[in-house]
mmCIF file of the N, C-alpha and C atoms, coordinates in Angstrom:
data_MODEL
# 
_entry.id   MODEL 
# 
loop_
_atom_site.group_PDB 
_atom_site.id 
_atom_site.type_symbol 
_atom_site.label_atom_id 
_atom_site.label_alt_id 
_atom_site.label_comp_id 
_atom_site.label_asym_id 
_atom_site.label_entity_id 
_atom_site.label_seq_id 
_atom_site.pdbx_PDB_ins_code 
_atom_site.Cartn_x 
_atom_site.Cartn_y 
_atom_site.Cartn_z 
_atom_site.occupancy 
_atom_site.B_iso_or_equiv 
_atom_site.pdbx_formal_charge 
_atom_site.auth_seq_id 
_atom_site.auth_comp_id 
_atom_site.auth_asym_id 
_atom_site.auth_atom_id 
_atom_site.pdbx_PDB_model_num 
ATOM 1   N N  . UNK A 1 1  ? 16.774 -33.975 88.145 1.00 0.00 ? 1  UNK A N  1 
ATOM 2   C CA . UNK A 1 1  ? 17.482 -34.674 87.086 1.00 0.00 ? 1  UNK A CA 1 
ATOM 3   C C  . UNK A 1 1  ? 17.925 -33.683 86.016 1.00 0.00 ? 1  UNK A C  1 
ATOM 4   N N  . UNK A 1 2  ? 19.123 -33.795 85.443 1.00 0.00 ? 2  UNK A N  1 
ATOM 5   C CA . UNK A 1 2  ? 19.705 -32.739 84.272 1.00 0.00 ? 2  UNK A CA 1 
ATOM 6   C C  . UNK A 1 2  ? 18.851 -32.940 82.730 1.00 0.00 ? 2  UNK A C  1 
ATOM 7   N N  . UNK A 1 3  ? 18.874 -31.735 82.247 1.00 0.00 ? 3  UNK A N  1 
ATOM 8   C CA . UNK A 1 3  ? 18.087 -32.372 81.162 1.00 0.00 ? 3  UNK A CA 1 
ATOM 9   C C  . UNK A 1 3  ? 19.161 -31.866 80.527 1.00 0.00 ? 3  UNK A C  1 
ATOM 10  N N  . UNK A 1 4  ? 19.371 -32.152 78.921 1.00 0.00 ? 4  UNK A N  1 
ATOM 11  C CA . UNK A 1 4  ? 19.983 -31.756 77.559 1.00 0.00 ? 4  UNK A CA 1 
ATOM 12  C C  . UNK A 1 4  ? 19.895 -30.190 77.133 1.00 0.00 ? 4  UNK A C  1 
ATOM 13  N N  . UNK A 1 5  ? 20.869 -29.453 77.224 1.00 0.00 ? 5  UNK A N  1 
ATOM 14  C CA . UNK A 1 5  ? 20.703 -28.291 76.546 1.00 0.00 ? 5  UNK A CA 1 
ATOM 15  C C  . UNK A 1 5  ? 21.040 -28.086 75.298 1.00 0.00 ? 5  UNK A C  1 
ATOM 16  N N  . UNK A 1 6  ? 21.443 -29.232 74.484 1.00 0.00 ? 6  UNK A N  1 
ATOM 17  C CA . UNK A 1 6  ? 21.596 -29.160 73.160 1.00 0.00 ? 6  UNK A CA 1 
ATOM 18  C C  . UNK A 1 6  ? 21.618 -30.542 72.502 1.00 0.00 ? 6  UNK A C  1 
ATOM 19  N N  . UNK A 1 7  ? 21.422 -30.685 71.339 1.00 0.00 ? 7  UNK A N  1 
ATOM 20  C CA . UNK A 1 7  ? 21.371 -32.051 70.423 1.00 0.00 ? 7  UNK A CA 1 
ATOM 21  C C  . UNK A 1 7  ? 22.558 -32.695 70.962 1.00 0.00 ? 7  UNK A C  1 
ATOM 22  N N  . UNK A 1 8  ? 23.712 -31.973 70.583 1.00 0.00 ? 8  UNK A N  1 
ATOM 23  C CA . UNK A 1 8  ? 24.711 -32.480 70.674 1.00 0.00 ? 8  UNK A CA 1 
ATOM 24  C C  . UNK A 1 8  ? 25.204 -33.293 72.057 1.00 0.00 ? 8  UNK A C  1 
ATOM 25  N N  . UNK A 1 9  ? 24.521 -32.396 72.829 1.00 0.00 ? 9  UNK A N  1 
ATOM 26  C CA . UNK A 1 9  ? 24.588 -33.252 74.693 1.00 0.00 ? 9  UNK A CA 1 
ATOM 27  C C  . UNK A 1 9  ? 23.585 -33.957 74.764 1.00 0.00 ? 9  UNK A C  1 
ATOM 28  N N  . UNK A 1 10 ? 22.541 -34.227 74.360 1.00 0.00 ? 10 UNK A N  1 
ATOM 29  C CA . UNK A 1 10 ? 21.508 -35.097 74.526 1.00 0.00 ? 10 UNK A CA 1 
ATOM 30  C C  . UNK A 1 10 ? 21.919 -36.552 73.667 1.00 0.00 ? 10 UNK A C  1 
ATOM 31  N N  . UNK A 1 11 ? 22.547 -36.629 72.570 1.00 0.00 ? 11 UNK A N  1 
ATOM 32  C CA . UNK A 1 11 ? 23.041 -37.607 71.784 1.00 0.00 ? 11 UNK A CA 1 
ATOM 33  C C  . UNK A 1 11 ? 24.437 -38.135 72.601 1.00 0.00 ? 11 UNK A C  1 
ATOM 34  N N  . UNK A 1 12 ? 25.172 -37.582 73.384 1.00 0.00 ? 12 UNK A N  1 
ATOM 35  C CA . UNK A 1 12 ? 26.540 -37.901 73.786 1.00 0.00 ? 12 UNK A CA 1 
ATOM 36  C C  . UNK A 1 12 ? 25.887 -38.693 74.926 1.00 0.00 ? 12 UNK A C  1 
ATOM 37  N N  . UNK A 1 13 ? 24.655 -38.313 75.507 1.00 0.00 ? 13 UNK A N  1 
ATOM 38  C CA . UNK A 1 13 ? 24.285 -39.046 76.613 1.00 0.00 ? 13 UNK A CA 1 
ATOM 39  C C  . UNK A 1 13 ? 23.815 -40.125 76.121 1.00 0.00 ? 13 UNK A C  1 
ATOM 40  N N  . UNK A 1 14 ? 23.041 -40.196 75.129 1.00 0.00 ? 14 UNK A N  1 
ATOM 41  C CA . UNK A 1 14 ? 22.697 -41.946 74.801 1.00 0.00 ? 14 UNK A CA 1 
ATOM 42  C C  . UNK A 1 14 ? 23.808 -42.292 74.502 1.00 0.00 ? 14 UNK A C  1 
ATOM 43  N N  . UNK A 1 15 ? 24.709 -41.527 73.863 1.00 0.00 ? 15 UNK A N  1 
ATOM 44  C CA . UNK A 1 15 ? 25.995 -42.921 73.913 1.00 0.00 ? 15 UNK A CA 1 
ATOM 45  C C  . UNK A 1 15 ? 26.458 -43.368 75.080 1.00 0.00 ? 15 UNK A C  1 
ATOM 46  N N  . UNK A 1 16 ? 26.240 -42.448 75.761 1.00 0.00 ? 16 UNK A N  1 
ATOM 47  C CA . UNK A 1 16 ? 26.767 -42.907 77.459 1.00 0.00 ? 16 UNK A CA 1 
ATOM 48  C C  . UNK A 1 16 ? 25.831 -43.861 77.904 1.00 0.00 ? 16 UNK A C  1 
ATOM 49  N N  . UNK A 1 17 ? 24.930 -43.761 78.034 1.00 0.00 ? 17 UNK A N  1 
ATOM 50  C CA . UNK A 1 17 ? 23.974 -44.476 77.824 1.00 0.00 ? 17 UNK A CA 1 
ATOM 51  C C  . UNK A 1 17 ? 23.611 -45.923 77.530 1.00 0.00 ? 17 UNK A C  1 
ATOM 52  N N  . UNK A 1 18 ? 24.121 -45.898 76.673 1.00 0.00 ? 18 UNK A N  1 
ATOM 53  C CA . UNK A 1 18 ? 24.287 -47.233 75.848 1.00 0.00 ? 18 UNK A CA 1 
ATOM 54  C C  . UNK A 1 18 ? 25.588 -47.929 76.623 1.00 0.00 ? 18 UNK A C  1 
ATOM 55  N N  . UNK A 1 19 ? 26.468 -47.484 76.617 1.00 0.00 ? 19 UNK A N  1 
ATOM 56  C CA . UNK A 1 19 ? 28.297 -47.877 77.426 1.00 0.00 ? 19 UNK A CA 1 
ATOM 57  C C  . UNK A 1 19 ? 27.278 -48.396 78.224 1.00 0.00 ? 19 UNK A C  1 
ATOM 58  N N  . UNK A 1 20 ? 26.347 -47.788 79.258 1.00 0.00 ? 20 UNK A N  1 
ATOM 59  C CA . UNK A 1 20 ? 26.691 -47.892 80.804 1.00 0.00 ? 20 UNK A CA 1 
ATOM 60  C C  . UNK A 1 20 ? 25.603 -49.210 80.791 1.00 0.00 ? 20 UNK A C  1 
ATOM 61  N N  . UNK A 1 21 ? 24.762 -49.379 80.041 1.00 0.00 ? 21 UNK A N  1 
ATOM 62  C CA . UNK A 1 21 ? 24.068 -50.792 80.266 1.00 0.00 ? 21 UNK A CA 1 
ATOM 63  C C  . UNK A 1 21 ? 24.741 -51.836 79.113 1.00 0.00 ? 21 UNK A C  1 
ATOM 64  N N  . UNK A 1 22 ? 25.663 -51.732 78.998 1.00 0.00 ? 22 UNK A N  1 
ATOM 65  C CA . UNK A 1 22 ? 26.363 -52.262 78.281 1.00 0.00 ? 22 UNK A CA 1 
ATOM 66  C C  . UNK A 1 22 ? 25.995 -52.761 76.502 1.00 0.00 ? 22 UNK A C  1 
ATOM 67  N N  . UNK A 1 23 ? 25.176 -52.118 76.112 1.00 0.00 ? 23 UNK A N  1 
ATOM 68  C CA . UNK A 1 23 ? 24.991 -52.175 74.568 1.00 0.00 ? 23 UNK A CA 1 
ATOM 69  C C  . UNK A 1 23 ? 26.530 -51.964 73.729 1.00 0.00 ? 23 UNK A C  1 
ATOM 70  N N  . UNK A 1 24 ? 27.224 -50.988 73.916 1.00 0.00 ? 24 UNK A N  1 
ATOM 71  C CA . UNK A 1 24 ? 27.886 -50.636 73.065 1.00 0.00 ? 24 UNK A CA 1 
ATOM 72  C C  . UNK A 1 24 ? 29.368 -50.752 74.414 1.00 0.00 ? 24 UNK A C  1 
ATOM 73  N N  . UNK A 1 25 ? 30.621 -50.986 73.358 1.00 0.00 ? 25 UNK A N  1 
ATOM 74  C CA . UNK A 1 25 ? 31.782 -51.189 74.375 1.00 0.00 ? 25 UNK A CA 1 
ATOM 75  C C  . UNK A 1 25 ? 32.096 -49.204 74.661 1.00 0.00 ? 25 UNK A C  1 
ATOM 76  N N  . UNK A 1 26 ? 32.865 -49.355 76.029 1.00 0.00 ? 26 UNK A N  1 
ATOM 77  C CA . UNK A 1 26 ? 33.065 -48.249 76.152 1.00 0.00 ? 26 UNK A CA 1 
ATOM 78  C C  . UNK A 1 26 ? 33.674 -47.190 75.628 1.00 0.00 ? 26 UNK A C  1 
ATOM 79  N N  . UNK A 1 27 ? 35.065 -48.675 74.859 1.00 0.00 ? 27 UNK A N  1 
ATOM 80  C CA . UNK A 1 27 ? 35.758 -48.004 74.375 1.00 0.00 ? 27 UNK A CA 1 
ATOM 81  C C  . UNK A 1 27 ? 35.606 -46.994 72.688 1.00 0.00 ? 27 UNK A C  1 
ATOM 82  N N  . UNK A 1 28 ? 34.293 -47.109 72.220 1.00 0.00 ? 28 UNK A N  1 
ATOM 83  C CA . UNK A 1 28 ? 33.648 -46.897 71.345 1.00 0.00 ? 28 UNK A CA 1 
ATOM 84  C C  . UNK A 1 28 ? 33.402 -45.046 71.718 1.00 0.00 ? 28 UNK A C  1 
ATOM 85  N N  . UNK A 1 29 ? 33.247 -44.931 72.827 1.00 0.00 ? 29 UNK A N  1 
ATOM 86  C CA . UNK A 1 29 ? 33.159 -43.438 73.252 1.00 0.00 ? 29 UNK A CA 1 
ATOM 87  C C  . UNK A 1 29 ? 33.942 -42.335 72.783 1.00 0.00 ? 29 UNK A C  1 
ATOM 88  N N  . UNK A 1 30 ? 33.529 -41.597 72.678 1.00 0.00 ? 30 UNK A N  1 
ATOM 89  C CA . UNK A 1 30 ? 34.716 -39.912 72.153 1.00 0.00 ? 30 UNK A CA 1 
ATOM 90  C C  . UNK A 1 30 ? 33.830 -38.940 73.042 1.00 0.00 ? 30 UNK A C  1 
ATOM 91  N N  . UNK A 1 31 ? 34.751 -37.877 73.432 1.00 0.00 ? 31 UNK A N  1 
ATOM 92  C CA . UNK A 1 31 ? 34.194 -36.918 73.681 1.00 0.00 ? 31 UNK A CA 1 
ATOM 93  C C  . UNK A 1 31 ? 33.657 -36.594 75.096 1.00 0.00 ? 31 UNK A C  1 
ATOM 94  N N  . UNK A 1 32 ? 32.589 -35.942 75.199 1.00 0.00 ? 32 UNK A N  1 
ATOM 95  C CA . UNK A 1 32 ? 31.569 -35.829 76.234 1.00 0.00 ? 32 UNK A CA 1 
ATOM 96  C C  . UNK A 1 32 ? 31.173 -36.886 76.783 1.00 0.00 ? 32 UNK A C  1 
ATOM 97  N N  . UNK A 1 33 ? 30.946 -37.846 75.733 1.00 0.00 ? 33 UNK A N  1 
ATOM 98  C CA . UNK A 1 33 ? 30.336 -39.005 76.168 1.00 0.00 ? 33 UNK A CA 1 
ATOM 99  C C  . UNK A 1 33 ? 31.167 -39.743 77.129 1.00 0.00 ? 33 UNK A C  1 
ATOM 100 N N  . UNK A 1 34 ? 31.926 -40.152 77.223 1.00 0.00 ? 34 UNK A N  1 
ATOM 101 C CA . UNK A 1 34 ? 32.935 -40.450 77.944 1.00 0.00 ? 34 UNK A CA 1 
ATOM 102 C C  . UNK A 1 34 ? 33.319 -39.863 79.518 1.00 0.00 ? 34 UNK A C  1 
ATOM 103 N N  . UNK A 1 35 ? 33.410 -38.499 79.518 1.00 0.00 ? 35 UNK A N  1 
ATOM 104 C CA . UNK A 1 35 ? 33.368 -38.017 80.675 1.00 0.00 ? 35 UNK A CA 1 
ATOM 105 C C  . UNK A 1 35 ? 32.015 -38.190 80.987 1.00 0.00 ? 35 UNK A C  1 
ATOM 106 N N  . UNK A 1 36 ? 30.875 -38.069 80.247 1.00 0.00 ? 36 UNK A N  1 
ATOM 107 C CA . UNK A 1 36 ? 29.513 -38.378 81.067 1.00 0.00 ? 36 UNK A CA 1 
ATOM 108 C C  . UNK A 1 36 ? 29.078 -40.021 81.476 1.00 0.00 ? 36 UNK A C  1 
ATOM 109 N N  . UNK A 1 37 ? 29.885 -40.870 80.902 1.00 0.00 ? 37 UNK A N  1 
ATOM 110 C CA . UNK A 1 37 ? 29.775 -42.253 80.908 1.00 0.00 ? 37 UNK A CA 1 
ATOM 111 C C  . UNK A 1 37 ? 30.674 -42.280 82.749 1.00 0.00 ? 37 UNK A C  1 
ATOM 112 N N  . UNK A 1 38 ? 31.361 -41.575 82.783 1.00 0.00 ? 38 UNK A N  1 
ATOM 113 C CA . UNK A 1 38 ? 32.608 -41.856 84.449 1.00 0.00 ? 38 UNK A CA 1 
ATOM 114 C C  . UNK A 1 38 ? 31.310 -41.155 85.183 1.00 0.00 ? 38 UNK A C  1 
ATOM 115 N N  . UNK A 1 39 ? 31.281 -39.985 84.988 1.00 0.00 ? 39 UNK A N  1 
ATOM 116 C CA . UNK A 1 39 ? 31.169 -39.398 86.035 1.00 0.00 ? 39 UNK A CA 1 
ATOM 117 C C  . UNK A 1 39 ? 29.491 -39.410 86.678 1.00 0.00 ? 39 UNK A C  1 
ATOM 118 N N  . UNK A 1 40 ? 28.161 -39.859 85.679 1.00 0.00 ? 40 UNK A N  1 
ATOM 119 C CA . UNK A 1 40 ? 26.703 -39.701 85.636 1.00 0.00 ? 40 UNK A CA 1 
ATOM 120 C C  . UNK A 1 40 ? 26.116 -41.394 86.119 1.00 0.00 ? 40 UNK A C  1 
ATOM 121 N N  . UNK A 1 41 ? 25.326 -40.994 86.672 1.00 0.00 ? 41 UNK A N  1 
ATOM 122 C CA . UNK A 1 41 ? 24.853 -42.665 86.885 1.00 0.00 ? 41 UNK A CA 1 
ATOM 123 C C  . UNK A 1 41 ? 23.636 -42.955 85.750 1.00 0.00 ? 41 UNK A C  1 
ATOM 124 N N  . UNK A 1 42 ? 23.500 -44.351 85.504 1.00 0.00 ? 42 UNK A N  1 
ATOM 125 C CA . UNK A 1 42 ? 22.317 -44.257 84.384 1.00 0.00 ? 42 UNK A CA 1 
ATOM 126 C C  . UNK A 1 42 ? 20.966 -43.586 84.700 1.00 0.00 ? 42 UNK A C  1 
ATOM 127 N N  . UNK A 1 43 ? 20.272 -43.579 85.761 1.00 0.00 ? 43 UNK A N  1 
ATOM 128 C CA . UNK A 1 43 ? 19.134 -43.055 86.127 1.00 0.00 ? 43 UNK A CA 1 
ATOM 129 C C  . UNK A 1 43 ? 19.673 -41.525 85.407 1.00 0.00 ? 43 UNK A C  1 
ATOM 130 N N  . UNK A 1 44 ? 20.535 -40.310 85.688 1.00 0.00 ? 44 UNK A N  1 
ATOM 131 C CA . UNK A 1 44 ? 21.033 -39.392 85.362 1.00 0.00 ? 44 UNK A CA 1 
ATOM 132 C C  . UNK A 1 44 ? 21.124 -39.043 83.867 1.00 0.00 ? 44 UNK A C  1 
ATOM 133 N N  . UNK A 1 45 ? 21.914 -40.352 83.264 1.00 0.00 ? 45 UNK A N  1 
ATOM 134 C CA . UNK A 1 45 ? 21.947 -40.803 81.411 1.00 0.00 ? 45 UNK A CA 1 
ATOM 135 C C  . UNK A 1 45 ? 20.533 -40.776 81.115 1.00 0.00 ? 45 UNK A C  1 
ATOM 136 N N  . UNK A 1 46 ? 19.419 -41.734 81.415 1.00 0.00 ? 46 UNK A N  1 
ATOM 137 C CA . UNK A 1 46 ? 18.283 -41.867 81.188 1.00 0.00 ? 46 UNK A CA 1 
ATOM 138 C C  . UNK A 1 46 ? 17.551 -40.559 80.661 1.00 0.00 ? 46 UNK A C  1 
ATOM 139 N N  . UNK A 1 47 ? 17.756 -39.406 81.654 1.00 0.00 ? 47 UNK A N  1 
ATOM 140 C CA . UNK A 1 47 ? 17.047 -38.277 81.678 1.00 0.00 ? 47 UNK A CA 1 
ATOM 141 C C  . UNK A 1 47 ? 17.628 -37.631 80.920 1.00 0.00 ? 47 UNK A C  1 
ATOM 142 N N  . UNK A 1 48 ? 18.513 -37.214 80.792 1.00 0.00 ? 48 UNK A N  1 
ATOM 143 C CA . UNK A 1 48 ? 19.250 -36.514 79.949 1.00 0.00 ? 48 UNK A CA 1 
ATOM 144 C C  . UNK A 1 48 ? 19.037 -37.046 78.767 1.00 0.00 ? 48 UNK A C  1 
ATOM 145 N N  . UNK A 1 49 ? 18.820 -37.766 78.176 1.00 0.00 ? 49 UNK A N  1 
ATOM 146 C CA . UNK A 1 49 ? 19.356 -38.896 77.022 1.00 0.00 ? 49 UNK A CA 1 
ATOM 147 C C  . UNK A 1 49 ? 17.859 -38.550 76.245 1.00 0.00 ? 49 UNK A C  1 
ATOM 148 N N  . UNK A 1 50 ? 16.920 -38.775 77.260 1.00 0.00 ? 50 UNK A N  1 
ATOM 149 C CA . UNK A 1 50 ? 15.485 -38.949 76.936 1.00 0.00 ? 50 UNK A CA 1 
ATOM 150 C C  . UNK A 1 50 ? 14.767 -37.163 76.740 1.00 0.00 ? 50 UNK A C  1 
ATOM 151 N N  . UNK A 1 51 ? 15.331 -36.660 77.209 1.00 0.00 ? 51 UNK A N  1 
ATOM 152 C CA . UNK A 1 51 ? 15.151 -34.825 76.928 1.00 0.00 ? 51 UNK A CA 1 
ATOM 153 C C  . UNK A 1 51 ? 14.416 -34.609 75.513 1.00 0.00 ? 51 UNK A C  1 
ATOM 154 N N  . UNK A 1 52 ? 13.704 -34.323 75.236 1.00 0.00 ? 52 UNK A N  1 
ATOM 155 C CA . UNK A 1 52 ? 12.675 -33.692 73.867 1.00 0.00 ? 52 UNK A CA 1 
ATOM 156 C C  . UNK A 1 52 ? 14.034 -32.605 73.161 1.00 0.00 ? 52 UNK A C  1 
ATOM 157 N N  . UNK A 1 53 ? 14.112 -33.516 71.803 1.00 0.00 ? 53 UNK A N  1 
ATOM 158 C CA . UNK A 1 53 ? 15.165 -32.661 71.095 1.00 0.00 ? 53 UNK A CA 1 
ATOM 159 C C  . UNK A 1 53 ? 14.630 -31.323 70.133 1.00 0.00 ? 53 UNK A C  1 
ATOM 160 N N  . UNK A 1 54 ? 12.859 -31.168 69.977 1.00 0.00 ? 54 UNK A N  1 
ATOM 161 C CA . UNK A 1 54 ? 12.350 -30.105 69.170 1.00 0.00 ? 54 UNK A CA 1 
ATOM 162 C C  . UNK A 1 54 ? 12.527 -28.778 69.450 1.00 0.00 ? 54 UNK A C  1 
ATOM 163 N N  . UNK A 1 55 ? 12.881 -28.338 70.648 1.00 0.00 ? 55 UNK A N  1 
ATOM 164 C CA . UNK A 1 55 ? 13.523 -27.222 70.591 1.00 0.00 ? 55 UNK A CA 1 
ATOM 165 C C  . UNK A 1 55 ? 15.052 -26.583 71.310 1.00 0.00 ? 55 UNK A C  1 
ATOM 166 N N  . UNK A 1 56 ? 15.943 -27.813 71.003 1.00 0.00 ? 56 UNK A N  1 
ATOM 167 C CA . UNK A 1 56 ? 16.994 -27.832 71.458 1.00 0.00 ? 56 UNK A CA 1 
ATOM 168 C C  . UNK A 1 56 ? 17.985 -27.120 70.314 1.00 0.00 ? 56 UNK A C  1 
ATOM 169 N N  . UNK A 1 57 ? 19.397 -26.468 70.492 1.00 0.00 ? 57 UNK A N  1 
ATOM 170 C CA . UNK A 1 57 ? 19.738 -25.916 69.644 1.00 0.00 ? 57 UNK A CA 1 
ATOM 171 C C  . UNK A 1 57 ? 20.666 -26.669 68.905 1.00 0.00 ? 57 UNK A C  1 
ATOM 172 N N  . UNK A 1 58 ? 21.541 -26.705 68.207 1.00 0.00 ? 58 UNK A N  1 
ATOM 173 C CA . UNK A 1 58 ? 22.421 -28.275 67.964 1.00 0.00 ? 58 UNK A CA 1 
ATOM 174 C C  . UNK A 1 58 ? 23.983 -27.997 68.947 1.00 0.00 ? 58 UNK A C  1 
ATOM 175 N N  . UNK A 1 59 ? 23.873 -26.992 69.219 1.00 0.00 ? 59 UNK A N  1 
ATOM 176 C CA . UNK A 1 59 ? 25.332 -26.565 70.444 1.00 0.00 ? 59 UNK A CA 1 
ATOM 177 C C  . UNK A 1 59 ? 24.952 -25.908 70.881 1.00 0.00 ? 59 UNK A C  1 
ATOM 178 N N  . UNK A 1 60 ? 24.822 -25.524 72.083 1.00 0.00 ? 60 UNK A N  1 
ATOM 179 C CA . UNK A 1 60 ? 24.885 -25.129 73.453 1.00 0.00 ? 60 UNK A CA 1 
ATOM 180 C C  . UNK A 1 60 ? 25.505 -23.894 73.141 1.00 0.00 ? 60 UNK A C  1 
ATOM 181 N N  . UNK A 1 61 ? 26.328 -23.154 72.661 1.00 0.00 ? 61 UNK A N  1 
ATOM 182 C CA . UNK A 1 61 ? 26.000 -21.819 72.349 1.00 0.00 ? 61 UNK A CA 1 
ATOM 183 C C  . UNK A 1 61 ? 25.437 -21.560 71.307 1.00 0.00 ? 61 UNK A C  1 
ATOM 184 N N  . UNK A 1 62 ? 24.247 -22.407 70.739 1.00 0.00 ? 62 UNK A N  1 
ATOM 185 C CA . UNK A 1 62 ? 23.078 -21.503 70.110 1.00 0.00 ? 62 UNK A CA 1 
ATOM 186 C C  . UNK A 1 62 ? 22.172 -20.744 70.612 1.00 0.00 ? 62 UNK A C  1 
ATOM 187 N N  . UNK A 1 63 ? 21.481 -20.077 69.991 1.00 0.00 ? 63 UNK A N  1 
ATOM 188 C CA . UNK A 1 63 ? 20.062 -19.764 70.668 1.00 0.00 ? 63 UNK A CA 1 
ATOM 189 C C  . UNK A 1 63 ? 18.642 -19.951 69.868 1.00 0.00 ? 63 UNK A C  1 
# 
């Protein structure tokens, strides 16, 4: 399962997240979230989504 390499991808996935069990409309999406809402199945969202954000960087080219 993929995990989150940054805040910013770990948060785009609960929005995907949210779309895909239908909490929130899709069309509410921007971004990442969106391509991860088409292309990830929720089991996939789940994990990602759920990733421990304490030592994540807030973008993916941090370190």
């Amino acid at each position: 399962m993929p995990e989150a390499k940054s805040k910013a991808q770990q948060q785009a996935a609960g929005a995907a997240l949210s779309a895909k069990r239908g909490e929130t409309d899709k069309s509410d999406l921007q971004g990442a979230s969106v391509a991860m809402y088409e292309s990830m199945s929720e089991d996939e969202l789940e994990a990602m989504a759920s990733t421990s954000r304490e030592d994540l960087p807030e973008t993916a080219g941090e370190d």
